[in-house]
C-alpha positions in Angstrom: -14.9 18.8 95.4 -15.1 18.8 91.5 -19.0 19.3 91.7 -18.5 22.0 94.4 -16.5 23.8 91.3 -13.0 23.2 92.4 -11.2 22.4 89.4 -7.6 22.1 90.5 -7.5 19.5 93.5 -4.2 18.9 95.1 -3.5 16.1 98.0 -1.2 15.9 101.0 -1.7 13.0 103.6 1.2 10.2 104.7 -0.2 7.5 102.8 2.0 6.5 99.7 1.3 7.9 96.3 0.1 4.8 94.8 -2.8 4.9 97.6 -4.1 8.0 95.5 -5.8 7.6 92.1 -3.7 9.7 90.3 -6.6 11.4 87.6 -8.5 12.9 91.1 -5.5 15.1 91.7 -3.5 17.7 89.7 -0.5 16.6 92.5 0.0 14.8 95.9 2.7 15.0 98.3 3.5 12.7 100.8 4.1 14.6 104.2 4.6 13.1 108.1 3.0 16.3 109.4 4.3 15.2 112.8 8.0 15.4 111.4 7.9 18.0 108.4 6.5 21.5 108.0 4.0 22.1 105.2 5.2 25.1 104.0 8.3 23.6 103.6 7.1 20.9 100.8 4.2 22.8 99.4 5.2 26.0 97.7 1.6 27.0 96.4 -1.5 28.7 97.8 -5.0 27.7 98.3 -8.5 28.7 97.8 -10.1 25.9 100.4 -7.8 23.6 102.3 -9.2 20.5 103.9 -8.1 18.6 106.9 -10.4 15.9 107.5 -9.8 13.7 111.2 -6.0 14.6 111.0 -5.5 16.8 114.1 -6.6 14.1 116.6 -3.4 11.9 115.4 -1.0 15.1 115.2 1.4 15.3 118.0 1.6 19.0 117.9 -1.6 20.0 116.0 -0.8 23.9 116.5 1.8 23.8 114.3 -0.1 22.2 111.7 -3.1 24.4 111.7 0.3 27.8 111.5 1.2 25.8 108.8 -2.1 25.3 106.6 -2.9 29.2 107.3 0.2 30.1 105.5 -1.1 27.7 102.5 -4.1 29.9 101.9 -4.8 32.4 99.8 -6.0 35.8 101.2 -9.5 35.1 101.2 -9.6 31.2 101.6 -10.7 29.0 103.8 -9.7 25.9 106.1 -12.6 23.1 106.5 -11.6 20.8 109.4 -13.3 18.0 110.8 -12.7 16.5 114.2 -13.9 13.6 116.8 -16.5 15.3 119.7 -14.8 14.2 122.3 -17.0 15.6 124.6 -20.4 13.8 122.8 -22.6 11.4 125.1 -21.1 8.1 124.4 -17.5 10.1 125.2 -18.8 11.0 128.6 -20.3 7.7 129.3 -17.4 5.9 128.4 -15.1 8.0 130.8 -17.9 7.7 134.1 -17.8 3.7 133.4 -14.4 2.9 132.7 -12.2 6.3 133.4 -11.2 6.4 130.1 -12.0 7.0 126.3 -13.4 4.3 124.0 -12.2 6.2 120.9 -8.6 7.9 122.7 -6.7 4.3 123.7 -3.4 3.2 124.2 -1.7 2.5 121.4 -0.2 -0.8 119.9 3.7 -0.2 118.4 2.9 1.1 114.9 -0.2 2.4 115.2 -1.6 6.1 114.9 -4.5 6.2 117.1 -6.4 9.8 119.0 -4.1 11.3 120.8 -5.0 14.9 121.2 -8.4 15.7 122.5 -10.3 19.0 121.2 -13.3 20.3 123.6 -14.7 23.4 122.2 -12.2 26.0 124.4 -9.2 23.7 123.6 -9.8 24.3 119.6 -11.0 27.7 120.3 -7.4 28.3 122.0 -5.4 26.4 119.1 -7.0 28.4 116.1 -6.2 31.5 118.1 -2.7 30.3 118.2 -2.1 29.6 115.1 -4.6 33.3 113.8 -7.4 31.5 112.9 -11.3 32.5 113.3 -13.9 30.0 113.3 -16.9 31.5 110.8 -18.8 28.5 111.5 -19.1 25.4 113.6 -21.3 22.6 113.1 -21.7 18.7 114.4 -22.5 15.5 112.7 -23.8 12.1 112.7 -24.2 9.8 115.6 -22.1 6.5 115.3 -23.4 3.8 118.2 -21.5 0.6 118.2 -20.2 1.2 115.3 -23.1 2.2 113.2 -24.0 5.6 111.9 -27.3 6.9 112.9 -29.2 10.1 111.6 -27.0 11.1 109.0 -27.8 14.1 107.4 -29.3 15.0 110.4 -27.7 18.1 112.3 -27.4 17.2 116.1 -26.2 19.0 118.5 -22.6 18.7 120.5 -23.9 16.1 123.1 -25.0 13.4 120.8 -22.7 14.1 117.8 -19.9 11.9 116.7 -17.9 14.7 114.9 -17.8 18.1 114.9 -16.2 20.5 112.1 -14.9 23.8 111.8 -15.1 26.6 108.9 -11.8 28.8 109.5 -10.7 32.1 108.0 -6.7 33.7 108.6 -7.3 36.8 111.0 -5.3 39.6 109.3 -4.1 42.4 112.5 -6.4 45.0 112.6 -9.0 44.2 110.4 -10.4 40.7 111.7 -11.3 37.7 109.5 -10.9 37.8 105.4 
């Protein structure tokens, strides 16, 4: 993000502190986004907010995505990034066994996928939470557990993720 001319780099995630080397971040807070509000434990504003494979573990993901628009500044941005879970290997995966290879059933104590986002789903939750998408793009393919073609744009039905490029809608005038 440095290289990309982002100077001041703050974290949130709900690993510890001492997970994060501290001279890549100007601050970190530690936040359980499925028990705590953003807004309530980050009192700043933001130019480019990213949320990288998070929403798939969030037990209410709307909520979250309210809460990272009220984090950004008038004319900035939220990059997201999410598993296509309706990609090839998805779909073949729910004809053979009825179920998703990536979306299990959890152990105790772990934080596996447990929201799915097809592209109307996501389309309903950033409308929700007065978001626009300004662009959409896919991924890489990952096949038993290696990552194909990266770098290579492919489209939704072979693509392992999918990410969004999201603006605040403002009434009345559309997206900033």
């Amino acid at each position: 993000m440095r290289e990309a001319g982002f100077g001041d780099i703050h974290g949130a995630d709900w690993n510890a502190p001492a997970s994060v080397l501290p001279e890549v971040l100007a601050s970190y807070k530690q936040v359980d986004l499925n028990e705590e509000i953003l807004e309530d434990r980050i009192d700043a504003k933001f130019d480019l907010i990213v949320c990288s494979d998070t929403l798939e573990h969030l037990e209410r993901p709307a909520r979250v995505l309210r809460s990272m628009r009220h984090l950004l500044n008038d004319s900035g941005s939220i990059y997201v990034t999410i598993p296509n879970c309706a990609n090839v290997f998805q779909r073949i995966s729910w004809l053979l066994t009825g179920n998703s290879f990536r979306y299990r059933t959890e152990k105790p104590g772990e934080f596996g996928h447990i929201s799915l986002f097809p592209s109307q789903v996501m389309t309903t939750l950033l409308n929700r939470a007065g978001l626009e998408c300004v662009r959409k793009g896919t991924g890489f393919a990952a096949i038993a557990g290696f990552i194909t073609n990266k770098g290579v744009k492919l489209g939704d039905f072979w693509s392992y993720v999918c990410y969004y490029e999201l603006k605040a809608v403002h009434k009345g005038s559309g997206p900033v």
